[in-house]
C-alpha positions as CSV (number, residue, x, y, z in Angstrom):
1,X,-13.3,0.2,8.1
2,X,-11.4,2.9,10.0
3,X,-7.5,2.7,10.6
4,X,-6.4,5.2,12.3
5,X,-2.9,7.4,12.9
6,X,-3.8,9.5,15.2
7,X,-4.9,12.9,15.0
8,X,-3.2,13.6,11.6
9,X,-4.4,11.2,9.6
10,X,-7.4,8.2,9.3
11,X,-7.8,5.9,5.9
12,X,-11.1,4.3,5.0
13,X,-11.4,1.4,3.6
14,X,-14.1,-1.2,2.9
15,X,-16.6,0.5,1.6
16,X,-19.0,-1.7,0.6
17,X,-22.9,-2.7,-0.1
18,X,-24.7,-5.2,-1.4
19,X,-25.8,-5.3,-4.9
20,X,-29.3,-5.7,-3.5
21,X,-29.4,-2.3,-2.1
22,X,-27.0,-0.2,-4.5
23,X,-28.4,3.1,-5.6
24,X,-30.4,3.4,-2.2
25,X,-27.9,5.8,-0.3
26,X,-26.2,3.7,2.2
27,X,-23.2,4.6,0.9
28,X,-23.2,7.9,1.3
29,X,-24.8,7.7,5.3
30,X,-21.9,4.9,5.6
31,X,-19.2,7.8,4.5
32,X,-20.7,11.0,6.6
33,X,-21.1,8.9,9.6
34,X,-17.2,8.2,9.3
35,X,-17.1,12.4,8.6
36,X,-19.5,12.7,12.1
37,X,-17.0,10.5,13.5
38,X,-13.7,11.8,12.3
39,X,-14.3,15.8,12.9
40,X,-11.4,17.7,12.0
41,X,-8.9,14.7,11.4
42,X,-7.5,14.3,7.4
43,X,-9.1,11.6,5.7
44,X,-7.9,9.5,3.0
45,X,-8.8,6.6,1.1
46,X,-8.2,4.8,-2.5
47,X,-11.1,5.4,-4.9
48,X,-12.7,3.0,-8.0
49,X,-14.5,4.8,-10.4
50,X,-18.0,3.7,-8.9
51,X,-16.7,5.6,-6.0
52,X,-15.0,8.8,-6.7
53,X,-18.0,11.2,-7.4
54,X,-19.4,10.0,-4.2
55,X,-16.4,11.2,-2.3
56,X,-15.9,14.5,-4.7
57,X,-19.3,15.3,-3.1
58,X,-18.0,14.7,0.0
59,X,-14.7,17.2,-0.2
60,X,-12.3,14.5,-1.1
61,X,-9.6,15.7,-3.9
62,X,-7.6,13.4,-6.2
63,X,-3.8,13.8,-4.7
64,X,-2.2,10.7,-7.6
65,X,-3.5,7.0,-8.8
66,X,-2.6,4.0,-8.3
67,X,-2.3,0.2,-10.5
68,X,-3.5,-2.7,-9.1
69,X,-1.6,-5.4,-10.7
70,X,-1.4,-9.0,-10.2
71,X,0.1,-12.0,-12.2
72,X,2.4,-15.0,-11.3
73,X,6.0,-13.3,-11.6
74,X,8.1,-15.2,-14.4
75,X,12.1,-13.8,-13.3
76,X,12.0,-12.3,-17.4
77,X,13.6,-8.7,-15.9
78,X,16.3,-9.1,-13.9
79,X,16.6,-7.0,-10.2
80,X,19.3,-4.9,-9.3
81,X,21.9,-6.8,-7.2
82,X,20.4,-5.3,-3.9
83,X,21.4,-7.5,-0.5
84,X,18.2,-8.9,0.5
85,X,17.6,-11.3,3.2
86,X,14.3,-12.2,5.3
87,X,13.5,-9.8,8.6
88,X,14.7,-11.1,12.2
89,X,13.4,-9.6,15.3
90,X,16.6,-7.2,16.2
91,X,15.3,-5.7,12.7
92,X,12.4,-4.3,13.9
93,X,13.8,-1.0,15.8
94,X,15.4,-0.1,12.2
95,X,12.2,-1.1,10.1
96,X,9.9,1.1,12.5
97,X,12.3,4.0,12.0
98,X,12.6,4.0,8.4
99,X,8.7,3.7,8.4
100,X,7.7,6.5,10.3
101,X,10.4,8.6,8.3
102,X,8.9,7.8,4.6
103,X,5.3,7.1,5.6
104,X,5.7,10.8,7.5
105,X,3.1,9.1,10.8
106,X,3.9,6.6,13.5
107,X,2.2,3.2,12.5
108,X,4.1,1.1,14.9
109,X,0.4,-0.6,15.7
110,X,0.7,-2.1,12.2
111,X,3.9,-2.9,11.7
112,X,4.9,-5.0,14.7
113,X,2.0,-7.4,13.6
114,X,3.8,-7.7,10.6
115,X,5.7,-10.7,11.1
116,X,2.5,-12.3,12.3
117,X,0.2,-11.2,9.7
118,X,2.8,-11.7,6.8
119,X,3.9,-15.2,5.4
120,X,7.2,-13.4,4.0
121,X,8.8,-9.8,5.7
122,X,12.2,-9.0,3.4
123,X,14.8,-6.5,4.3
124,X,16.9,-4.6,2.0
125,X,20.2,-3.5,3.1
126,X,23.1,-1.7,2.2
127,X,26.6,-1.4,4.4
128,X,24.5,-2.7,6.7
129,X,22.2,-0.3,7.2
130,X,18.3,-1.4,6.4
131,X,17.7,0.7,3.1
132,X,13.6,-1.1,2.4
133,X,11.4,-3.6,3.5
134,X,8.3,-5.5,2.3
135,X,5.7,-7.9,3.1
136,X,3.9,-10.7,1.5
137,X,0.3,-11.8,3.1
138,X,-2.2,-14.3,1.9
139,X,-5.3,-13.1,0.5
140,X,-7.7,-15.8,-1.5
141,X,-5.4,-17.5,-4.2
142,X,-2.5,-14.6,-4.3
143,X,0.3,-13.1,-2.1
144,X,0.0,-9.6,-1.9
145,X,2.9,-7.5,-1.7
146,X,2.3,-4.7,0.8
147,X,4.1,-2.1,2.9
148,X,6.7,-1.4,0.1
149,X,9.3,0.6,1.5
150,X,12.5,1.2,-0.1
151,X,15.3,4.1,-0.4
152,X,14.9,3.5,-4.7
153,X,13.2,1.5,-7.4
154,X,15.9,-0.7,-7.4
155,X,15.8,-1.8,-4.0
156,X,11.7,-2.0,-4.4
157,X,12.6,-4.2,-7.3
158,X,15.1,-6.3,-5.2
159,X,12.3,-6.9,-2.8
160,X,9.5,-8.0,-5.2
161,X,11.9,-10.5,-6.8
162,X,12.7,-12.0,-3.1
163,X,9.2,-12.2,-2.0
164,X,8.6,-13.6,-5.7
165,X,11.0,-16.7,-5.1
166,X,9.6,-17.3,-1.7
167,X,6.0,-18.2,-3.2
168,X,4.2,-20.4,-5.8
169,X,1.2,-18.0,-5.7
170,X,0.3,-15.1,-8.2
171,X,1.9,-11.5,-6.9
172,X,-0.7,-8.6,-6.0
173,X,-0.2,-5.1,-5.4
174,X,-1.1,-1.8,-5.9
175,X,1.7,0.7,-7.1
176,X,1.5,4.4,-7.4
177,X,1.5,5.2,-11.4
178,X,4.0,8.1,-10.2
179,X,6.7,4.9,-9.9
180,X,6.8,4.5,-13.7
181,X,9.8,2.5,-13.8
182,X,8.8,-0.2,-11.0
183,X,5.5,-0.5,-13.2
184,X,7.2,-1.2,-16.2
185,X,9.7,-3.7,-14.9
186,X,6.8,-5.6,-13.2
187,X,4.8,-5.9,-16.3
188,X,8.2,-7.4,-18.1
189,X,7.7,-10.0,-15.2
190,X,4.3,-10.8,-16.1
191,X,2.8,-8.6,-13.1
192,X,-0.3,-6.7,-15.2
193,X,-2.6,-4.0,-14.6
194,X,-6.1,-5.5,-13.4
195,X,-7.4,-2.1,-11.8
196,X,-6.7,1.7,-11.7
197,X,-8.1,3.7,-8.6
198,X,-7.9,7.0,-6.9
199,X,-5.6,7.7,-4.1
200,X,-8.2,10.6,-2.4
201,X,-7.7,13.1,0.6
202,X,-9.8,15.3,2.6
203,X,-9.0,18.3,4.6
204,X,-5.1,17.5,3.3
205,X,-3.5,19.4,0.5
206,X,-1.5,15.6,-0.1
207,X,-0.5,12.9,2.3
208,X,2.4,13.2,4.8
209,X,5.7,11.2,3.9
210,X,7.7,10.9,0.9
211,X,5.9,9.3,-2.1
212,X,8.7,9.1,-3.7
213,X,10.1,6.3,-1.2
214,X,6.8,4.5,-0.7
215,X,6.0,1.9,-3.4
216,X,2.7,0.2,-2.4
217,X,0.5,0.4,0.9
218,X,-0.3,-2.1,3.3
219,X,-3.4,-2.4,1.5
220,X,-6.0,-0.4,-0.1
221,X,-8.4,-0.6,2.8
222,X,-6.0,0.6,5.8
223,X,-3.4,3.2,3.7
């Protein structure tokens, strides 16, 4: 799977073969027929550790990591008192903006089917003014959290605990291990690691945006 941002960036995702014919190089065709296909566009994608040497070989470079972690959230850590509230319509304009400023490309093609795709969309606010926003989505037995957008950790906090009360299902998602506070506090709230992986780039000395700002992708597969 290919999701694409236009010419300055692409994110792979989905990379996958059956067990039955593992070790037989279909990976590898898989990945430089996406390289055919992309040309001179930056690639990224999130690496396991069956994965990585693969794309080493194939001029990708380790730019941070990331935690998978999942568990049902148990309210032991308290959030900051950040004004949270679920995401209307006449949001949206304000929730585009403050997306193409921290992830650094337009995804508008993503976000508007937010509200669709997304059981829960939360907005963080402050004076007013929309400071973060967050998604939960359905996937097998868990909610995963994913965009995380949000002006601090406290606000990303805020927005975890909101989208926590809104749902009897465990909470997924995957947090860069740069955010070391937001990982603590989620694992004082019974959210644990389950997975590590490899946020990877190619022909990019990093990817666009502020890191600092962004919390958790969409998912994994699209960036």
């Amino acid at each position: 799977m290919v999701t694409s941002y236009g010419p300055g960036l692409a994110a792979i995702g989905m990379v996958l073969v059956a067990e039955r014919y593992a070790r037989q190089g279909l990976g590898r065709r898989l990945m430089r027929h996406v390289l055919a296909e992309a040309g001179d566009t930056p690639l990224t994608l999130y690496a396991t550790a069956n994965g990585q040497p693969l794309y080493e070989q194939l001029g990708f470079t380790e730019t941070s990591r990331s935690e998978m972690v999942r568990g049902r959230f148990t309210f032991t850590a308290p959030a900051p008192a950040v004004p949270v509230r679920p995401a209307t319509a006449e949001d949206l304009p304000a929730i585009l903006r403050l997306d193409h400023e921290i992830f650094g490309l337009d995804r508008t093609h993503m976000i508007t089917r937010l509200p669709a795709f997304s059981d829960h969309l939360r907005v963080a606010e402050d004076g007013g003014e929309i400071i973060g926003f967050a998604a939960a989505w359905p996937n097998m037995d868990t909610h995963v959290i994913g965009p995380l957008i949000a002006r601090d950790p406290g606000t990303a906090q805020a927005l975890i605990a909101s989208l926590a009360a809104a749902t009897d299902r465990p909470l997924r998602t995957d947090i860069d291990v740069r955010h070391t506070s937001l990982l603590s506090w989620a694992k004082e709230n019974g959210i644990d690691t389950i997975a590590t992986t490899s946020v990877m780039v190619r022909s990019l000395p990093d990817l666009p945006g502020d890191w600092r700002r962004r919390f958790a992708p969409l998912t994994v597969a699209a960036g």
